[in-house]
N, CA, C and O atoms as a GROMACS GRO file, in nm:
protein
  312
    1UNK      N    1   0.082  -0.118   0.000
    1UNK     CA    2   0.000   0.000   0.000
    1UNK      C    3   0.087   0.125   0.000
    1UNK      O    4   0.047   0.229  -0.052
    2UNK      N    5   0.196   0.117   0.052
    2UNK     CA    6   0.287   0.229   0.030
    2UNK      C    7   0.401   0.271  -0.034
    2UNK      O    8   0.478   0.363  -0.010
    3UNK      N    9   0.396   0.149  -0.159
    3UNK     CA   10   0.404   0.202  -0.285
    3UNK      C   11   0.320   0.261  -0.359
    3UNK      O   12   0.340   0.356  -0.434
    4UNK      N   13   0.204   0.193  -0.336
    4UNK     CA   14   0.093   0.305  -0.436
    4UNK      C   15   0.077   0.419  -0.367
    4UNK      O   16   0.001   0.493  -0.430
    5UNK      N   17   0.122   0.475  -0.245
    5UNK     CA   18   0.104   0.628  -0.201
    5UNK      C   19   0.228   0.678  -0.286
    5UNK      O   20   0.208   0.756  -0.380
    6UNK      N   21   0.339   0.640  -0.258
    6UNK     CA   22   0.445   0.694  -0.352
    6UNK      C   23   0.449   0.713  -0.497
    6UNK      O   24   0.522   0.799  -0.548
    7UNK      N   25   0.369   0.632  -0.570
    7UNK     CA   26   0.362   0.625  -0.735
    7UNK      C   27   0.252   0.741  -0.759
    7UNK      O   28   0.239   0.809  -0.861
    8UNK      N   29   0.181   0.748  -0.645
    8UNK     CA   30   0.046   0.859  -0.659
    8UNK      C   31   0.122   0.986  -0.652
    8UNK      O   32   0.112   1.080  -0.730
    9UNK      N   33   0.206   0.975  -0.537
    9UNK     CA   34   0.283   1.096  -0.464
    9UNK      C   35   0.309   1.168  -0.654
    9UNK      O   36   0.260   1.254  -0.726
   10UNK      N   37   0.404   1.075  -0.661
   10UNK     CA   38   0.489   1.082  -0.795
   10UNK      C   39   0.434   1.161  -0.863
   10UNK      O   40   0.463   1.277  -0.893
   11UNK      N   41   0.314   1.069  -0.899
   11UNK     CA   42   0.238   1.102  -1.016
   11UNK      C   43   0.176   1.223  -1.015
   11UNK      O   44   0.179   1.255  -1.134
   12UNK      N   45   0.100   1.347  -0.930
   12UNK     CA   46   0.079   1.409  -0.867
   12UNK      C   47   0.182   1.560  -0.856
   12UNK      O   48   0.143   1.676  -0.855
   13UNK      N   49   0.348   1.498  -0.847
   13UNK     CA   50   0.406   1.571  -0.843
   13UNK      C   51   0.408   1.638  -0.994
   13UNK      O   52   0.402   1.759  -1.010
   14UNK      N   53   0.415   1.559  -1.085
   14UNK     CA   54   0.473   1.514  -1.224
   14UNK      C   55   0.358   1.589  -1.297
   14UNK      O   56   0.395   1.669  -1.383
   15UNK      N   57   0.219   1.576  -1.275
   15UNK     CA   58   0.072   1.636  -1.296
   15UNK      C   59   0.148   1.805  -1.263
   15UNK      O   60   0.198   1.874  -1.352
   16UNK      N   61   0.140   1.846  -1.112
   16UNK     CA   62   0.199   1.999  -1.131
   16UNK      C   63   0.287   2.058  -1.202
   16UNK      O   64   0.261   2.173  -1.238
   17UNK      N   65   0.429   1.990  -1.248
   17UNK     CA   66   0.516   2.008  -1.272
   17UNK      C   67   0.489   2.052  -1.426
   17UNK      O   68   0.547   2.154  -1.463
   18UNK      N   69   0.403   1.983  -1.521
   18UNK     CA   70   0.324   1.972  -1.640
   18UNK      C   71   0.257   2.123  -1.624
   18UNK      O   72   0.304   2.228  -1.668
   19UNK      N   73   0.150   2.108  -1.559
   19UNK     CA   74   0.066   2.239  -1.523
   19UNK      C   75   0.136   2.340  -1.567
   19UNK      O   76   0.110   2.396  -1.673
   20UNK      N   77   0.261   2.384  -1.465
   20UNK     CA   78   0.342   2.493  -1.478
   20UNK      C   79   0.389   2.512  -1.520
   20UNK      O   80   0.419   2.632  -1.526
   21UNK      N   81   0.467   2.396  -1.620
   21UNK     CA   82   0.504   2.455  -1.774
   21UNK      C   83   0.445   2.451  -1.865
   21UNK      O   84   0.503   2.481  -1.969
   22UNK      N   85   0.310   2.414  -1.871
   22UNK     CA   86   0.235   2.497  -1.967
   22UNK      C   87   0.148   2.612  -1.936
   22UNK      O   88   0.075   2.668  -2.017
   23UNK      N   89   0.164   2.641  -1.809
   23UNK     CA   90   0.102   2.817  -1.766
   23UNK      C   91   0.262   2.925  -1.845
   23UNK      O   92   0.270   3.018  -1.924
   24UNK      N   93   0.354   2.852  -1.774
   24UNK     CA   94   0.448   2.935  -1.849
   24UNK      C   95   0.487   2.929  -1.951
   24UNK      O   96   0.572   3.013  -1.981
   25UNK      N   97   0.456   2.852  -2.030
   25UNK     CA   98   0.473   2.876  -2.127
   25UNK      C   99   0.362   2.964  -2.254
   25UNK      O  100   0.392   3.009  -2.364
   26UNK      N  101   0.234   2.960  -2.184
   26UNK     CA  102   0.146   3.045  -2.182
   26UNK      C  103   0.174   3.178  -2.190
   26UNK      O  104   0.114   3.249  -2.271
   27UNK      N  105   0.264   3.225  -2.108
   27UNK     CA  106   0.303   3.355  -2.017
   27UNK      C  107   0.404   3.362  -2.110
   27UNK      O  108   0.395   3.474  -2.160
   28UNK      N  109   0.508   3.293  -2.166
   28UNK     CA  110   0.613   3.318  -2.257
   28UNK      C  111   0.582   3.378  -2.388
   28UNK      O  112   0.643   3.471  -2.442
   29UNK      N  113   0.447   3.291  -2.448
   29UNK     CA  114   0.403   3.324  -2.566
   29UNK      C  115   0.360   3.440  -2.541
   29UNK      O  116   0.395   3.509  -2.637
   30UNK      N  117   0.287   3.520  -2.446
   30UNK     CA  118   0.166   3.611  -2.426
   30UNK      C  119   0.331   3.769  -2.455
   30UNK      O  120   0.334   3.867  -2.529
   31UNK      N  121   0.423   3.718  -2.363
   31UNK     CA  122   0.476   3.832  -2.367
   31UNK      C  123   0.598   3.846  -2.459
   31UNK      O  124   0.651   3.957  -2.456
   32UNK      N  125   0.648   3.759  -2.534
   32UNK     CA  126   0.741   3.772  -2.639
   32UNK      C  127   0.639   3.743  -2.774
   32UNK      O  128   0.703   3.706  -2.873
   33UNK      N  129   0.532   3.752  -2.788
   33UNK     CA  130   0.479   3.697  -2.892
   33UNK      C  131   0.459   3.645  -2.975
   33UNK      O  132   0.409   3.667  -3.085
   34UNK      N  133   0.531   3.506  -2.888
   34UNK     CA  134   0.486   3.398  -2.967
   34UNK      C  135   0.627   3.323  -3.081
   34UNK      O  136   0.640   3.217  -3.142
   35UNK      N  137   0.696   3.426  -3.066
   35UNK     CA  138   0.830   3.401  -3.175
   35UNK      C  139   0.975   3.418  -3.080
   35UNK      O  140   0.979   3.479  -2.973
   36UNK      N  141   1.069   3.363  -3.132
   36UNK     CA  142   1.171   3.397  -3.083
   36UNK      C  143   1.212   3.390  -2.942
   36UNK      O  144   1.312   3.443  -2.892
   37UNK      N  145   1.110   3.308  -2.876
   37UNK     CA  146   1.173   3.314  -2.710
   37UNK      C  147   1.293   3.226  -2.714
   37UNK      O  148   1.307   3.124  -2.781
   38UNK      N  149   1.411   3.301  -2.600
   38UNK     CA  150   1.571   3.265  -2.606
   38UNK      C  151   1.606   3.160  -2.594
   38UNK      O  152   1.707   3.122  -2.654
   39UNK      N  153   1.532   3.075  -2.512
   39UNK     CA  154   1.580   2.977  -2.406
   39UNK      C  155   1.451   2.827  -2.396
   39UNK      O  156   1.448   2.721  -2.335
   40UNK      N  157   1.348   2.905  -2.503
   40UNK     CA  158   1.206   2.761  -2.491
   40UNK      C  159   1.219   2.745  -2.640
   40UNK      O  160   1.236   2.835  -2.722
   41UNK      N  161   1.203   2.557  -2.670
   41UNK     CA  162   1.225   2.481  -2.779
   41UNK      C  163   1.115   2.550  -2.906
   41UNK      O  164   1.022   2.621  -2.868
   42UNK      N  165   1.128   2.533  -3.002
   42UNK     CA  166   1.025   2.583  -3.121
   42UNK      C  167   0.905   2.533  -3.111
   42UNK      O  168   0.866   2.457  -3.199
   43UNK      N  169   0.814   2.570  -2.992
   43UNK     CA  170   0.709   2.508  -3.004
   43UNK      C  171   0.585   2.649  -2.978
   43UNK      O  172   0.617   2.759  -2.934
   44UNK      N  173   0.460   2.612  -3.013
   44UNK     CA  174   0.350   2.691  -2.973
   44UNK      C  175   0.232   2.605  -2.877
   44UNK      O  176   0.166   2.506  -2.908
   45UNK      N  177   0.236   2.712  -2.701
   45UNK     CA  178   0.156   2.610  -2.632
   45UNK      C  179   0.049   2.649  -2.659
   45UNK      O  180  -0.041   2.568  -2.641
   46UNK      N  181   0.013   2.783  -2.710
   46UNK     CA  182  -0.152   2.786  -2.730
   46UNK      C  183  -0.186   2.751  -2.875
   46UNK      O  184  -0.303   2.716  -2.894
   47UNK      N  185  -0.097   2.755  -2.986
   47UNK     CA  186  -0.160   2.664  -3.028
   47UNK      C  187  -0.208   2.508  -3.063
   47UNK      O  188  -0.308   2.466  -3.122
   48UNK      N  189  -0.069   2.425  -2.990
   48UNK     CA  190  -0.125   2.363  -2.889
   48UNK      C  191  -0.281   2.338  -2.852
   48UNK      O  192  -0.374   2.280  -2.907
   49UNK      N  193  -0.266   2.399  -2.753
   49UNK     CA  194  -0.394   2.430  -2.652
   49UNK      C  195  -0.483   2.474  -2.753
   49UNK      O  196  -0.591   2.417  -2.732
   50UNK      N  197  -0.491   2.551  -2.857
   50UNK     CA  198  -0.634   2.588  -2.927
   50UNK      C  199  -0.644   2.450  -3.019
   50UNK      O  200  -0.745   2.446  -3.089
   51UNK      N  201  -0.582   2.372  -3.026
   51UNK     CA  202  -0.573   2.261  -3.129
   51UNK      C  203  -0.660   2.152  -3.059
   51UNK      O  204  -0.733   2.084  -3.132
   52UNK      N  205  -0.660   2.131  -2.932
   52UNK     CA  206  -0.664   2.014  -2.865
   52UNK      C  207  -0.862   2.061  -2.811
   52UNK      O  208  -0.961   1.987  -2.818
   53UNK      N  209  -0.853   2.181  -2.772
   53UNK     CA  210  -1.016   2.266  -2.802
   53UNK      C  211  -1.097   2.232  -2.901
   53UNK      O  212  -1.197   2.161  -2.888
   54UNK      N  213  -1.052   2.287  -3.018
   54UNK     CA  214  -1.082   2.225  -3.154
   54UNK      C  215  -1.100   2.091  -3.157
   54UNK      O  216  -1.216   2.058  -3.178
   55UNK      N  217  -1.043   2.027  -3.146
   55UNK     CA  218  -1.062   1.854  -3.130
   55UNK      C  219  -1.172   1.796  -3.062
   55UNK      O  220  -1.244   1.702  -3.098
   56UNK      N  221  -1.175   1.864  -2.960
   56UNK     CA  222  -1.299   1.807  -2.846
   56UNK      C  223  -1.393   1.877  -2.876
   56UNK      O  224  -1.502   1.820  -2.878
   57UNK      N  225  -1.389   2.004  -2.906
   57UNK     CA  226  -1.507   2.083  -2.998
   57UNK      C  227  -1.554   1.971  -3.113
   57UNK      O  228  -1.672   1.936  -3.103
   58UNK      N  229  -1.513   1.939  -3.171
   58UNK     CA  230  -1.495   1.860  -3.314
   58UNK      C  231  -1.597   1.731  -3.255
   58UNK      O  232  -1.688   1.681  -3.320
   59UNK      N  233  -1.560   1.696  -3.126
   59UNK     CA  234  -1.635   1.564  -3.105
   59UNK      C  235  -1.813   1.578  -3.086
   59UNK      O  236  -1.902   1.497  -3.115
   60UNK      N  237  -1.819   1.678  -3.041
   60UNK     CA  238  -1.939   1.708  -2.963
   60UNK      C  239  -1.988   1.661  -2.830
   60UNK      O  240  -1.902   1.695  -2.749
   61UNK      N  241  -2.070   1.610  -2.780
   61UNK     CA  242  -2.062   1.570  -2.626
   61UNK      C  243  -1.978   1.451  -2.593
   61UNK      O  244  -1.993   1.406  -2.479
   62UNK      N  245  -1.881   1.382  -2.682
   62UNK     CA  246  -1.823   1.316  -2.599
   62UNK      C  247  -1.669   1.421  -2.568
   62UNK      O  248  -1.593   1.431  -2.472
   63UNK      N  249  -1.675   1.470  -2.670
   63UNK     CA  250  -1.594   1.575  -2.622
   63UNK      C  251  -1.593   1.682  -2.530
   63UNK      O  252  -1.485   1.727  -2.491
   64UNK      N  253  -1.722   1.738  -2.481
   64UNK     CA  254  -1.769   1.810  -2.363
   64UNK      C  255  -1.766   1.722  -2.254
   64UNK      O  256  -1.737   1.768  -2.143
   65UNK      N  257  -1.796   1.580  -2.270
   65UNK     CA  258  -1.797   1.505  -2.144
   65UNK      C  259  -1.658   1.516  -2.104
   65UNK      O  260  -1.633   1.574  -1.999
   66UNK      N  261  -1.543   1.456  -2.190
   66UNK     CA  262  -1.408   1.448  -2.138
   66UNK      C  263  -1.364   1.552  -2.091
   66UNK      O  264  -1.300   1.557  -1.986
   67UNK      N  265  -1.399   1.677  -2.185
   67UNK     CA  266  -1.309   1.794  -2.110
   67UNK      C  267  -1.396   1.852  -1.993
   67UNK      O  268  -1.370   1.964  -1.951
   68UNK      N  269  -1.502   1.773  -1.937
   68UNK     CA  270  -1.557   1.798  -1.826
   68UNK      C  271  -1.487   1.720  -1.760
   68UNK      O  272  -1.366   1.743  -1.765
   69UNK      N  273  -1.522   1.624  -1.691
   69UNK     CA  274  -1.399   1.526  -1.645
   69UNK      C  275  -1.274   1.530  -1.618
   69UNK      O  276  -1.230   1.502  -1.506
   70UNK      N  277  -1.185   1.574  -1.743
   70UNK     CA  278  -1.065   1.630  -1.725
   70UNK      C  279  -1.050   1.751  -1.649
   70UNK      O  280  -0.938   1.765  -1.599
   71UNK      N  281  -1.128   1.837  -1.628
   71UNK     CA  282  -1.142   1.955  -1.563
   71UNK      C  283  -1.167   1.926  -1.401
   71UNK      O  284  -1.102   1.970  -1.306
   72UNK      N  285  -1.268   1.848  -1.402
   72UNK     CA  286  -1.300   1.811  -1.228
   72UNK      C  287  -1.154   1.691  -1.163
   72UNK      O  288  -1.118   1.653  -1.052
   73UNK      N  289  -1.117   1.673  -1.281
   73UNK     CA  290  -0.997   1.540  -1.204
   73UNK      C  291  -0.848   1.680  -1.175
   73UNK      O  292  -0.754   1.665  -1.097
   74UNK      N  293  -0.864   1.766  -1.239
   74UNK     CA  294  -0.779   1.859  -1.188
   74UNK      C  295  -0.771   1.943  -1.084
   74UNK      O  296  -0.682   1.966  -1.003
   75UNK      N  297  -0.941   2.007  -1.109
   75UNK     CA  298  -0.978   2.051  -0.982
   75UNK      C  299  -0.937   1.987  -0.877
   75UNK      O  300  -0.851   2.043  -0.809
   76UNK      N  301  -0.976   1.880  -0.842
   76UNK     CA  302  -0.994   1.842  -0.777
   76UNK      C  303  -0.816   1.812  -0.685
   76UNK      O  304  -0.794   1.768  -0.572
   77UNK      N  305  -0.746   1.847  -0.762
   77UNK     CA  306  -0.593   1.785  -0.707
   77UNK      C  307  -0.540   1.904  -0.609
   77UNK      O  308  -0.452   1.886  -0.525
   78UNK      N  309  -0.605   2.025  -0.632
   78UNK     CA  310  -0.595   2.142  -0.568
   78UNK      C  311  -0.649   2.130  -0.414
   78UNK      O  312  -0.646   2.229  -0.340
   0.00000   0.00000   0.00000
């Protein structure tokens, strides 16, 4: 049983760690716009993030169900 507190622990940690680099990287795009930041790989997190919207948009309610779901399993880690 107290390995699965530790793999949760883990997992949990690994969940925030995710979070916060994609808030910042959020925050990277918002204030260098989107091009040219010094030090983050060639990527775009919002679009990204508007891609993955689109997708579940695209599904219709099974796509509202998940990103409901996905939303309360986050909440909820807070």
């Amino acid at each position: 049983m107290d390995l699965l507190k530790k793999i949760g622990s883990w997992a949990d940690a690994l969940t925030q760690i995710g979070i916060s680099l994609i808030a910042f990287g959020v925050v990277l795009e918002v204030l260098f716009g989107g091009v040219n930041i010094p030090f983050w790989p060639d990527i775009s997190v919002v679009g990204n993030i508007m891609g993955i919207l689109g997708s579940l948009s695209g599904e219709g309610l099974l796509g509202l169900v998940g990103a409901f779901v996905l939303y309360h399993i986050l909440k909820n880690k807070g």
